[in-house]
PDB file of the backbone (N, CA, C, O) and the ligand in Angstrom, with CONECT records:
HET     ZN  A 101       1
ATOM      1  N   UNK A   1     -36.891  60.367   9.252  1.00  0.00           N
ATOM      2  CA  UNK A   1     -36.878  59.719   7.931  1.00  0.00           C
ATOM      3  C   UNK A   1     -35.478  59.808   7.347  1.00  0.00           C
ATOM      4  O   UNK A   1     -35.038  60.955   7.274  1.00  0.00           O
ATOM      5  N   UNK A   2     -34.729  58.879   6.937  1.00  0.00           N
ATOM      6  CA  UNK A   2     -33.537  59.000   6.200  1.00  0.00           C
ATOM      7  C   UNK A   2     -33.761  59.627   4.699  1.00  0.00           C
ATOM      8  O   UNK A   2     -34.617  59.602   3.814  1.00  0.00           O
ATOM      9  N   UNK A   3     -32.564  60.163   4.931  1.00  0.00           N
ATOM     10  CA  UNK A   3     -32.572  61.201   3.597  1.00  0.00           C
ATOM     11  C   UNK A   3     -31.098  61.134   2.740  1.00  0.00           C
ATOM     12  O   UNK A   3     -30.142  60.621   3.322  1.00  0.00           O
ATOM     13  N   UNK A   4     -30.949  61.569   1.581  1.00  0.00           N
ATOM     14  CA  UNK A   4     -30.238  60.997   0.969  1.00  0.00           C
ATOM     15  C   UNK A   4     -29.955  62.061  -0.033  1.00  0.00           C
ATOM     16  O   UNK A   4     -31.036  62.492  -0.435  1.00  0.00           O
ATOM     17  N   UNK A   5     -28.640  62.856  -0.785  1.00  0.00           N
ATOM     18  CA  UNK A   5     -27.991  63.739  -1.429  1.00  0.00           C
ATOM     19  C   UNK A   5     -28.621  63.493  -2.612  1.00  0.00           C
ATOM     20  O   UNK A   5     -28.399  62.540  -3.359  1.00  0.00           O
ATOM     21  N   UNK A   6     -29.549  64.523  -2.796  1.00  0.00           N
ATOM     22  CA  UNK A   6     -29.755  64.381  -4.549  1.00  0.00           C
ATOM     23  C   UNK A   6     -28.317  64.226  -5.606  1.00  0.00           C
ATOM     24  O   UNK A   6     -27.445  65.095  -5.590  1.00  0.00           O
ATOM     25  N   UNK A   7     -28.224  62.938  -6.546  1.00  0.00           N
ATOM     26  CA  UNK A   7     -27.009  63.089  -7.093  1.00  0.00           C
ATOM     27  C   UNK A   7     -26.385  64.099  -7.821  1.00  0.00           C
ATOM     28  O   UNK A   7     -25.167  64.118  -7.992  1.00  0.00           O
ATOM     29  N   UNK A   8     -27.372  65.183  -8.386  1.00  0.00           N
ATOM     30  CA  UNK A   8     -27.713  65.924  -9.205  1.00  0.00           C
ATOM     31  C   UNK A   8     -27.219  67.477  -8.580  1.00  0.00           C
ATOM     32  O   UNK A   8     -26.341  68.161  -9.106  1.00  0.00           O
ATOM     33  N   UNK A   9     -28.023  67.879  -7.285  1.00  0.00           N
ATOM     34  CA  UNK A   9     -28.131  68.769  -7.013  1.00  0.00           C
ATOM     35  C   UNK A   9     -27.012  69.090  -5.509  1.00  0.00           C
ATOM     36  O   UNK A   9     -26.169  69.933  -5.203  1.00  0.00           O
ATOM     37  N   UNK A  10     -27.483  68.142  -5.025  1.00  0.00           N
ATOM     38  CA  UNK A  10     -26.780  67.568  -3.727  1.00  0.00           C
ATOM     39  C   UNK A  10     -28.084  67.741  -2.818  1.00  0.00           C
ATOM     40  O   UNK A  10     -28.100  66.997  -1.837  1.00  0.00           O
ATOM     41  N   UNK A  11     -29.250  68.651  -2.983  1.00  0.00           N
ATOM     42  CA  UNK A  11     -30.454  68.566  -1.953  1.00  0.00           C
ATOM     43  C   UNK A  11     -30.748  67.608  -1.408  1.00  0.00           C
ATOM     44  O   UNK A  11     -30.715  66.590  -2.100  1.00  0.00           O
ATOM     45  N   UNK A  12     -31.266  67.425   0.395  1.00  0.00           N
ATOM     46  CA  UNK A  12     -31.373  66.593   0.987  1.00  0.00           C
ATOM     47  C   UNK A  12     -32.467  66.353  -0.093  1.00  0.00           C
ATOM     48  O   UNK A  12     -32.894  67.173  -0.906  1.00  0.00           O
ATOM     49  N   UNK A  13     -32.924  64.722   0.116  1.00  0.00           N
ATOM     50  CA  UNK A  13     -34.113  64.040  -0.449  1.00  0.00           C
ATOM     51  C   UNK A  13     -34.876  62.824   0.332  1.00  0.00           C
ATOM     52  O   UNK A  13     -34.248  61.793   0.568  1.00  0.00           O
ATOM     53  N   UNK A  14     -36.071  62.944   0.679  1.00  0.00           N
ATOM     54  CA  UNK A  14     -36.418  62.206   1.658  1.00  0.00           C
ATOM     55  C   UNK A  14     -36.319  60.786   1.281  1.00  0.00           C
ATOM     56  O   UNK A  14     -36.796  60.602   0.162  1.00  0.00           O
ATOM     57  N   UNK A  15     -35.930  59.880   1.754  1.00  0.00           N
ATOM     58  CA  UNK A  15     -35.526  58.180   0.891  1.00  0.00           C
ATOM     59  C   UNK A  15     -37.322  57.669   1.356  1.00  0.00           C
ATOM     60  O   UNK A  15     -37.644  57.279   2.478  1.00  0.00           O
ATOM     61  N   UNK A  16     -38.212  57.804   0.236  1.00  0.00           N
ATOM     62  CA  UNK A  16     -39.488  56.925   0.582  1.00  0.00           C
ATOM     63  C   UNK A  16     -39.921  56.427  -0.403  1.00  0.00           C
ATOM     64  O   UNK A  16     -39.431  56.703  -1.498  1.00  0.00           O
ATOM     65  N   UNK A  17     -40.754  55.730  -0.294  1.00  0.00           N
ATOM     66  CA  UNK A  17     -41.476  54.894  -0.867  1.00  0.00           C
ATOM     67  C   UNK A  17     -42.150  56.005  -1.920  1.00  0.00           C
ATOM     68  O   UNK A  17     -42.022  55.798  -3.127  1.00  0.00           O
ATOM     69  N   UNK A  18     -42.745  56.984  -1.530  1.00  0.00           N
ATOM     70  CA  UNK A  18     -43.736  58.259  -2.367  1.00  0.00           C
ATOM     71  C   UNK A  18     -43.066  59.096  -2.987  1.00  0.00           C
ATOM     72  O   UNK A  18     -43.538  59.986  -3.695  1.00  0.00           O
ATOM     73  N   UNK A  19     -41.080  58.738  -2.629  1.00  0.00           N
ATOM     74  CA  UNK A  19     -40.629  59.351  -3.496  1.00  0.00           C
ATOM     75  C   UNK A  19     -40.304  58.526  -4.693  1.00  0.00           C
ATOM     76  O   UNK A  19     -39.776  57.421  -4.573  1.00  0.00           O
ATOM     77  N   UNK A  20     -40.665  59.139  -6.048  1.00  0.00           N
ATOM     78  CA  UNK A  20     -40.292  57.886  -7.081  1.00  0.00           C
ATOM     79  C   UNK A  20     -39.133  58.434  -7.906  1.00  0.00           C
ATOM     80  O   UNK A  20     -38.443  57.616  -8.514  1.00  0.00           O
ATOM     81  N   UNK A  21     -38.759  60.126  -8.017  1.00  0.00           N
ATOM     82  CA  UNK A  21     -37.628  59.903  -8.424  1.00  0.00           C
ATOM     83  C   UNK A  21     -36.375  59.996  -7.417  1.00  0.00           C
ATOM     84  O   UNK A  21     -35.345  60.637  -7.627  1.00  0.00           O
ATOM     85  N   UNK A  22     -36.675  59.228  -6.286  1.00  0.00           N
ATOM     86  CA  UNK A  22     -35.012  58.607  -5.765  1.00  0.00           C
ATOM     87  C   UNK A  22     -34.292  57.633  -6.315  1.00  0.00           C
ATOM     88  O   UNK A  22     -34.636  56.550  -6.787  1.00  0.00           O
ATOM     89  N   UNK A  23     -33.089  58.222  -6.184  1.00  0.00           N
ATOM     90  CA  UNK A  23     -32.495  59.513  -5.266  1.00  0.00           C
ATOM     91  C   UNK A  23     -32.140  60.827  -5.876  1.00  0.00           C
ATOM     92  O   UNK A  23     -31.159  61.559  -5.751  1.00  0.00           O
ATOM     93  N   UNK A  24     -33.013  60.886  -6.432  1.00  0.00           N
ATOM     94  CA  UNK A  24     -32.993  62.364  -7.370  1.00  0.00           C
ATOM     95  C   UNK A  24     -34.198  63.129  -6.083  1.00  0.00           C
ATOM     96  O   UNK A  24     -34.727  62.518  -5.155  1.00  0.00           O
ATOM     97  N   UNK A  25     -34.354  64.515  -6.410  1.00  0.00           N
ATOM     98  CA  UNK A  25     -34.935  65.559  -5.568  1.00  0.00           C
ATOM     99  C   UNK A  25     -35.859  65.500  -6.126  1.00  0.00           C
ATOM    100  O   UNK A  25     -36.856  65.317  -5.426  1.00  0.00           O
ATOM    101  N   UNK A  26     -36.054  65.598  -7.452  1.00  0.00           N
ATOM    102  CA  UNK A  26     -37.390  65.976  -8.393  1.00  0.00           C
ATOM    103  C   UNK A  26     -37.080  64.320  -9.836  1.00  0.00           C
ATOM    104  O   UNK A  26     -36.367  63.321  -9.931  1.00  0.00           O
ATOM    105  N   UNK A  27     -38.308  65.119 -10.732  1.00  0.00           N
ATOM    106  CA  UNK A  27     -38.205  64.905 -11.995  1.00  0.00           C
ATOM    107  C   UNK A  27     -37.079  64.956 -12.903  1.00  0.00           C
ATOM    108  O   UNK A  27     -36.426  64.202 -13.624  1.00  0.00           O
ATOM    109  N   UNK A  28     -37.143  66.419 -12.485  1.00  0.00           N
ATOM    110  CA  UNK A  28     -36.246  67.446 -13.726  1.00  0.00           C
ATOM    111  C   UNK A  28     -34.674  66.917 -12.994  1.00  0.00           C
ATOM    112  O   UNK A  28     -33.875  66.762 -13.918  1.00  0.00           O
ATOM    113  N   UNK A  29     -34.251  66.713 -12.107  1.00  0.00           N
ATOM    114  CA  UNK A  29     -32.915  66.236 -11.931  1.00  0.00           C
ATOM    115  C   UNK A  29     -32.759  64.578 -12.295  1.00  0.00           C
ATOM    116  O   UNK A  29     -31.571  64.281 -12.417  1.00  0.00           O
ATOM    117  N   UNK A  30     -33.433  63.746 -12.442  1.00  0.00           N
ATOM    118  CA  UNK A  30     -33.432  62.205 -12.454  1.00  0.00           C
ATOM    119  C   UNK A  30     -33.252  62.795 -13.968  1.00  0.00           C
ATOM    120  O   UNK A  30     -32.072  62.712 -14.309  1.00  0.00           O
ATOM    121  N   UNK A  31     -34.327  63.525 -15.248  1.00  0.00           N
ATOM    122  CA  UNK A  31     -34.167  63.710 -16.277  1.00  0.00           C
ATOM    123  C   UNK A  31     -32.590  63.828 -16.771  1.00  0.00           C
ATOM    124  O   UNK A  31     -31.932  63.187 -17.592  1.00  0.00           O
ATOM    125  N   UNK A  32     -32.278  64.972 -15.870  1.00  0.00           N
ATOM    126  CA  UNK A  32     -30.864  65.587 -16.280  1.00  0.00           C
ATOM    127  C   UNK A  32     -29.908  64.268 -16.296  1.00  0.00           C
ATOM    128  O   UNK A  32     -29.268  63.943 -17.296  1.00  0.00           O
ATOM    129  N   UNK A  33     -29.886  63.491 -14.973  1.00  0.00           N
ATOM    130  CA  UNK A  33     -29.066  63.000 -14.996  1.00  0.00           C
ATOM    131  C   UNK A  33     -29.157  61.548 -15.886  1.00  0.00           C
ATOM    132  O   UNK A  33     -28.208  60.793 -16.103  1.00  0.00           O
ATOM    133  N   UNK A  34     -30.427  61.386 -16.297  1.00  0.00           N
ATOM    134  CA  UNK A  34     -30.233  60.654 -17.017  1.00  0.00           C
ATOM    135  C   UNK A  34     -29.843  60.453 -18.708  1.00  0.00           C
ATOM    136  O   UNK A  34     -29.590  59.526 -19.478  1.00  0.00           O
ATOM    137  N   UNK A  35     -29.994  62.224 -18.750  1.00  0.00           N
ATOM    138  CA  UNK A  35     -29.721  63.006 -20.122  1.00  0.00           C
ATOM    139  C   UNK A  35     -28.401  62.369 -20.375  1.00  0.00           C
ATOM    140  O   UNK A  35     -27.964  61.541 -21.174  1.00  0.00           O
ATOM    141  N   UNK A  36     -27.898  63.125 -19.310  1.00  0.00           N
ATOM    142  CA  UNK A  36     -26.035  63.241 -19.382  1.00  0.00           C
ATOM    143  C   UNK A  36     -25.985  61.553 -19.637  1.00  0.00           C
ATOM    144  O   UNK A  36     -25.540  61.079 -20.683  1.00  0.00           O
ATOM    145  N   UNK A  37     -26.368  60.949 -18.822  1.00  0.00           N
ATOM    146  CA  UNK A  37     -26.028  59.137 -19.150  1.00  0.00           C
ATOM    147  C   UNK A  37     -25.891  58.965 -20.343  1.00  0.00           C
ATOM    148  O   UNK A  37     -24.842  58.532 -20.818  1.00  0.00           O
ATOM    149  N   UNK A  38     -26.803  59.235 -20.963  1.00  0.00           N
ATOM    150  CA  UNK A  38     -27.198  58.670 -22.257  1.00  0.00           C
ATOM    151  C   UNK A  38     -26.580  59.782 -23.365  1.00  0.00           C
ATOM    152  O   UNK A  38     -26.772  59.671 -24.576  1.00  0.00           O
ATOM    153  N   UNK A  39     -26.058  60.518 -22.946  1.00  0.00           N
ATOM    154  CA  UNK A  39     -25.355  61.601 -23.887  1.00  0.00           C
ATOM    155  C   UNK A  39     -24.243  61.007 -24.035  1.00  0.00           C
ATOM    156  O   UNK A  39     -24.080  60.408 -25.098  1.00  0.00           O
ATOM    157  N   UNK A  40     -23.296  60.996 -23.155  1.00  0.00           N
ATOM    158  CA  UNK A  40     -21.941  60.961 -22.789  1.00  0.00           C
ATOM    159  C   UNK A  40     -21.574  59.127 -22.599  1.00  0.00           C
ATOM    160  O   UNK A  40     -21.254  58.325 -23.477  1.00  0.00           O
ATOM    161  N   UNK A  41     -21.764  58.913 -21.169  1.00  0.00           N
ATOM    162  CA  UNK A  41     -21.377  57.188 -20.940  1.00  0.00           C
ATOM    163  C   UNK A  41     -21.775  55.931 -22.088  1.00  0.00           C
ATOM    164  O   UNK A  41     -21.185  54.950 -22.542  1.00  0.00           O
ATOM    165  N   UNK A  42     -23.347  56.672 -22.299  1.00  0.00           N
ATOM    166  CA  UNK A  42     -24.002  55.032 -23.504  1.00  0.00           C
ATOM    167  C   UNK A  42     -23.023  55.756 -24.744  1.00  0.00           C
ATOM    168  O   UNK A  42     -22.618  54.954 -25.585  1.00  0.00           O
ATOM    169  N   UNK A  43     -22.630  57.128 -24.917  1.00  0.00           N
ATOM    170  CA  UNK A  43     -21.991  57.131 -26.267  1.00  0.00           C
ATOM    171  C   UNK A  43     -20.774  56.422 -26.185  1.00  0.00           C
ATOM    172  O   UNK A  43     -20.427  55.443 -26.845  1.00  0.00           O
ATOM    173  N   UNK A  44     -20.133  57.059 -25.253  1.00  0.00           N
ATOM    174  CA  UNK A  44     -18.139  56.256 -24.964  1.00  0.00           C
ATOM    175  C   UNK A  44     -18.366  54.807 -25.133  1.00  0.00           C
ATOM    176  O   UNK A  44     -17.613  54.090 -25.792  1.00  0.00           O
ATOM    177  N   UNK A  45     -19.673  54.299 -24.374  1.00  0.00           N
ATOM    178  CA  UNK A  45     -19.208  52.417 -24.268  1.00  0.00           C
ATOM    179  C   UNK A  45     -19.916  52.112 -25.669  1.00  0.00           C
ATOM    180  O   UNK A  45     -20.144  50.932 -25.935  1.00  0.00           O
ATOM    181  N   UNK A  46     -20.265  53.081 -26.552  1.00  0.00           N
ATOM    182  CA  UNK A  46     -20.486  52.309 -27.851  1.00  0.00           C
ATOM    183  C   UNK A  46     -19.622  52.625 -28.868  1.00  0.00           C
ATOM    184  O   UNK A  46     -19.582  51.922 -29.878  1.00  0.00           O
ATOM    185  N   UNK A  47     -18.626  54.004 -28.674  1.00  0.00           N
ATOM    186  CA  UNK A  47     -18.186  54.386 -29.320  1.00  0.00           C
ATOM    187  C   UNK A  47     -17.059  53.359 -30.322  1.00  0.00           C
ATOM    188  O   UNK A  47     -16.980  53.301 -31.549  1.00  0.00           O
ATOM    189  N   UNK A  48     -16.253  52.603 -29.247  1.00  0.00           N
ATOM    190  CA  UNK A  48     -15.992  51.465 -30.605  1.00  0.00           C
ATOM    191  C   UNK A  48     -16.215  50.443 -30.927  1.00  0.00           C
ATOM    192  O   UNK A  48     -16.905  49.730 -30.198  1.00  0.00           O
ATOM    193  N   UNK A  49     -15.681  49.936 -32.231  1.00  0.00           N
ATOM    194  CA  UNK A  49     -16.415  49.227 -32.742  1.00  0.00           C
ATOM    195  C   UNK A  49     -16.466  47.454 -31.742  1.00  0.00           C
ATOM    196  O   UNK A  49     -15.634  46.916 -31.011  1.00  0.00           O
ATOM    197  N   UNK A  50     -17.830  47.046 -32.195  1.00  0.00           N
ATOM    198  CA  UNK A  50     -17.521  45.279 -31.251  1.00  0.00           C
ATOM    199  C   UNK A  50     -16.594  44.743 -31.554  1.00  0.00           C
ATOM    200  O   UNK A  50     -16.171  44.830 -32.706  1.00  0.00           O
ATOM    201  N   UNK A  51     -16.000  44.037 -30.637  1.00  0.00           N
ATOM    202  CA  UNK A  51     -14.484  42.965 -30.963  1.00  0.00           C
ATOM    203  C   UNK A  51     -15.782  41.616 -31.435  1.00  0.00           C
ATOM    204  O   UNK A  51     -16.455  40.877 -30.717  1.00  0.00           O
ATOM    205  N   UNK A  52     -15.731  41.710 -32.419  1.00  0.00           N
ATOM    206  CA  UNK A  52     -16.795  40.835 -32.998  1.00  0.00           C
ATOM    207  C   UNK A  52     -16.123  40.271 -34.753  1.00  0.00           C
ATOM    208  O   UNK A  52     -15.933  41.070 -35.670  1.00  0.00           O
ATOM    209  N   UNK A  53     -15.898  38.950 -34.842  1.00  0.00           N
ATOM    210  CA  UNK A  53     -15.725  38.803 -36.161  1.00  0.00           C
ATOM    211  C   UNK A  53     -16.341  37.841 -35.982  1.00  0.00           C
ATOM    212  O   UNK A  53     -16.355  37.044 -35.044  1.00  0.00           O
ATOM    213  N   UNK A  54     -16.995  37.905 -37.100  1.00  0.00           N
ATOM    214  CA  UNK A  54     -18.274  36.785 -37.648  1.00  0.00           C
ATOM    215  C   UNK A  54     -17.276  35.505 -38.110  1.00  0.00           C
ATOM    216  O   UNK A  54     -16.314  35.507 -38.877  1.00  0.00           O
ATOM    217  N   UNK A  55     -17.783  34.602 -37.472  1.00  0.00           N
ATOM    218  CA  UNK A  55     -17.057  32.973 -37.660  1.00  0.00           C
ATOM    219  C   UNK A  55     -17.237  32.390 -38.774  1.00  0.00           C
ATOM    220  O   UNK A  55     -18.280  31.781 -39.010  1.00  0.00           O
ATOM    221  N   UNK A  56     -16.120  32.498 -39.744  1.00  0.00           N
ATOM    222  CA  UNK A  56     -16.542  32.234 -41.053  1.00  0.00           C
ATOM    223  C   UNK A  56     -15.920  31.090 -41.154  1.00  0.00           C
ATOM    224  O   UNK A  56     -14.854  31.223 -40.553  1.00  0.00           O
ATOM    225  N   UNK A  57     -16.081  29.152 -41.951  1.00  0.00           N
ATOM    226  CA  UNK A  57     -15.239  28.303 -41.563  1.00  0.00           C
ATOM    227  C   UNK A  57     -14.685  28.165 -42.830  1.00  0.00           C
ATOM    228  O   UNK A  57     -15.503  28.325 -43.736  1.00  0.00           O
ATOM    229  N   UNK A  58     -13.546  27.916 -43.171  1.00  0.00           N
ATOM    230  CA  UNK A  58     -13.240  27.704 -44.641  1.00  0.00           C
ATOM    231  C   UNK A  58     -14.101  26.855 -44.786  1.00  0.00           C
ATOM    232  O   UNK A  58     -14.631  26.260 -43.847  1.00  0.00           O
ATOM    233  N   UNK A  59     -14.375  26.671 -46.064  1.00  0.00           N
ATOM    234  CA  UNK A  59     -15.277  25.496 -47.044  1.00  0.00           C
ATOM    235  C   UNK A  59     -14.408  24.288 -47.364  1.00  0.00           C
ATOM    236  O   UNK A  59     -13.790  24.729 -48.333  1.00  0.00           O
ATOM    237  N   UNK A  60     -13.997  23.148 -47.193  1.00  0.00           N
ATOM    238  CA  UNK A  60     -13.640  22.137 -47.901  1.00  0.00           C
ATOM    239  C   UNK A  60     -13.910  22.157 -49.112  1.00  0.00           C
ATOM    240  O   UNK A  60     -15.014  22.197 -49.654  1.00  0.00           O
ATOM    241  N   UNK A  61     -12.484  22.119 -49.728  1.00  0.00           N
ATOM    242  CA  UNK A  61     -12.529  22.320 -51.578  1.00  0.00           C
ATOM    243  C   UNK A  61     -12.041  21.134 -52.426  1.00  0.00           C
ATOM    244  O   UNK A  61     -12.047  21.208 -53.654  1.00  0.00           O
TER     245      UNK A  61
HETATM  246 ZN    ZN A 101     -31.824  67.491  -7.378  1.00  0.00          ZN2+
END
């Protein structure tokens, strides 16, 4: 069976179908690593502000 480095831990992990958190080993490591995602990466790529200015057209006066 091919197996595959937990990203987390580095533990072999069997690559199957019955495994559902691959390529994580367990639960608790897919958790972690998805902790850290959402701690750290979703904060940085939101951290500034949108290059967004609302399209305002002058008014004809
Ligand atoms: Zn792991």
């Amino acid at each position: 069976m091919k197996t595959v480095a937990c990203p987390r831990c580095q533990k072999a992990v069997p690559w199957s179908a019955e495994n559902r958190f691959r390529p994580f080993c367990s639960e608790r490591c897919k958790h972690m690593d998805l902790g850290a995602w959402a701690n750290d990466e979703y904060r940085i790529a939101h951290a500034e502000p949108p290059d967004y200015e609302p399209a305002v057209s002058p008014k004809p006066d």
